[in-house]
C-alpha positions in Angstrom: 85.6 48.9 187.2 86.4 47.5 183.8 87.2 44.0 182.6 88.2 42.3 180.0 86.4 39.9 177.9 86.1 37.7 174.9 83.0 37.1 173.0 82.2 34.7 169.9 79.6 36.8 167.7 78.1 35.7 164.9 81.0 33.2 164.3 84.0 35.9 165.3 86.0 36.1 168.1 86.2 39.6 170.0 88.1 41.0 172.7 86.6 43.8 174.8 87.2 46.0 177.9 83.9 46.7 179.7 82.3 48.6 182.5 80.9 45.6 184.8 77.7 47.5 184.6 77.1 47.0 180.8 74.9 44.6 179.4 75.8 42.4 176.5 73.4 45.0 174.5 75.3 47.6 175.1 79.0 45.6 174.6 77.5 44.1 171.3 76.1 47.7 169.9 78.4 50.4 171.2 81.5 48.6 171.7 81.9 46.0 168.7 79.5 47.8 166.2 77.3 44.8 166.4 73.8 46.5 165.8 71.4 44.0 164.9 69.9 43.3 168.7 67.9 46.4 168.9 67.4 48.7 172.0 63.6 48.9 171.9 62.3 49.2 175.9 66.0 48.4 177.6 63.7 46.9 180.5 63.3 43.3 178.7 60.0 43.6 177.6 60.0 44.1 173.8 62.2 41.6 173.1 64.0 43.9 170.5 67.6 42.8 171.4 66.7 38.9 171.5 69.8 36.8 170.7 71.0 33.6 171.2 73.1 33.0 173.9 75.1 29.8 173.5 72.4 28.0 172.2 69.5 29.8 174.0 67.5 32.9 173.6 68.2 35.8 175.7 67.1 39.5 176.4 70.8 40.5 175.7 69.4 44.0 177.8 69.1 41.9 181.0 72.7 40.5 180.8 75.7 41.9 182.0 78.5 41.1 179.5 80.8 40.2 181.9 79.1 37.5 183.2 79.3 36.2 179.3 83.1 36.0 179.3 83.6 33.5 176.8 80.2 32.9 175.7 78.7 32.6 171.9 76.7 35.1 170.8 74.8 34.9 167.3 72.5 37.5 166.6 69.8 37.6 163.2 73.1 38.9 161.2 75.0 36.0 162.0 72.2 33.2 161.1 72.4 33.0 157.4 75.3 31.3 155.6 77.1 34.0 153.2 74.0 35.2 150.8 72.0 32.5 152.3 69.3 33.3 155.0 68.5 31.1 157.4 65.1 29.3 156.6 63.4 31.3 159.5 64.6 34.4 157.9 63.3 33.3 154.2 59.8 32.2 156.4 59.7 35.6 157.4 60.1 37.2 153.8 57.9 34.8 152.6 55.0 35.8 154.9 55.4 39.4 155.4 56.3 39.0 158.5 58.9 41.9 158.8 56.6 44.7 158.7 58.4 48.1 159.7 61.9 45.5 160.8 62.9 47.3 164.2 62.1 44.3 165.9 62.2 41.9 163.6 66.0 40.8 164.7 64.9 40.0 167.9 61.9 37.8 166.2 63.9 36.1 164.6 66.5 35.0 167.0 63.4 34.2 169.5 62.0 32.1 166.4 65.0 30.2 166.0 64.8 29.7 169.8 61.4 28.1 169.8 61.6 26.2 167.2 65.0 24.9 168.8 63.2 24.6 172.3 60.3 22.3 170.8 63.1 19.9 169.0 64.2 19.5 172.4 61.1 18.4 174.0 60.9 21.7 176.5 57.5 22.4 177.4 55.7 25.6 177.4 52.8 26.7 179.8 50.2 26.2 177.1 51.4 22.7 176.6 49.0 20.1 177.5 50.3 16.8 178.1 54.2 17.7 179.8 55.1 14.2 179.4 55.5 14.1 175.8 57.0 16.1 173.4 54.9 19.5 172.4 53.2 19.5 169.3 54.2 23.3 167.9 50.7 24.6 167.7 49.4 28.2 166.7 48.6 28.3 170.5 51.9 27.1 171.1 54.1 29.1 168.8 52.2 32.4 170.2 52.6 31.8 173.5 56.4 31.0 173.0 56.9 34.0 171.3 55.0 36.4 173.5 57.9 37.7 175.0 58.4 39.5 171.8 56.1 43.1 170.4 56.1 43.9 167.4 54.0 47.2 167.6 53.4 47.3 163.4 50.7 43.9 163.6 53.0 41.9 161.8 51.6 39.0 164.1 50.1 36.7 161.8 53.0 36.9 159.3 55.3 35.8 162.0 52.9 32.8 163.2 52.9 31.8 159.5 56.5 32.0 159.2 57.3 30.2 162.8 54.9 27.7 161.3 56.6 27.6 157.7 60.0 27.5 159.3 59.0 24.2 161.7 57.7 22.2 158.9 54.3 22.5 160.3 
């Protein structure tokens, strides 16, 4: 069964017809050409095709795009401003933290998540004290962004460019 849905991404609004069964992965890559989420384990483990979902991170493998009708989708690609990257994308040139780059979109998108997440005073489960706001720790910064591999070791250049990018 197919319907029909509309999409911001990265600032544009699409149309597309889709099989209910696709995921937003799949609608972004294959149907509008949008191939900056990667497909790394399609189970939501690798956090390869990480975008933000109206505001929020997401494993854009374990949504259906139909249940995104009329969502707002911005993927790495769409974070900068023109030639301008976005200052968690410069953090990560700065500190090497690209490495080989397959999953580096999805870092980066998850990046911008935490670092969004902590502004808003959500907690993690290595925060201490859940009453106040988190204080964006190594400890804290890794465990926030264990949900994504990166199978080259770039590790400590993405700690230092989550850290970079925070102000921290």
């Amino acid at each position: 069964m197919d319907a029909d849905i509309t999409l911001t991404v990265d600032g544009e609004r699409r149309s597309v017809t889709v099989d209910t069964r696709t995921t937003l992965l799949d609608a972004l890559r294959e149907r509008l050409g949008v191939i900056s989420p990667k497909k790394g384990c399609d189970h939501g483990q690798c956090g390869s095709c990480t975008v933000l979902l109206d505001g929020r991170r997401h494993l854009s493998c374990l949504t259906l795009a139909v249940a995104q009708d009329g969502a707002e989708v911005v993927t790495a690609a769409g974070l900068g401003d023109g030639d301008d990257l976005h200052p968690v994308q410069q953090a990560f040139l700065d500190h090497d933290g690209y490495q080989c780059g397959y999953c580096t979109p999805g870092q980066v998108c998850s990046a911008v998540g935490v670092l969004d997440e902590v502004r808003q005073g959500h907690p993690s489960s290595v925060t201490d004290d859940l009453g106040s706001d988190p204080e964006l720790t190594d400890e804290e910064i890794r465990e926030r962004m264990s949900g994504n591999l990166c199978r080259c070791g770039a590790y400590a250049g993405i700690l230092a460019a989550v850290r970079e990018a925070a102000g921290a």
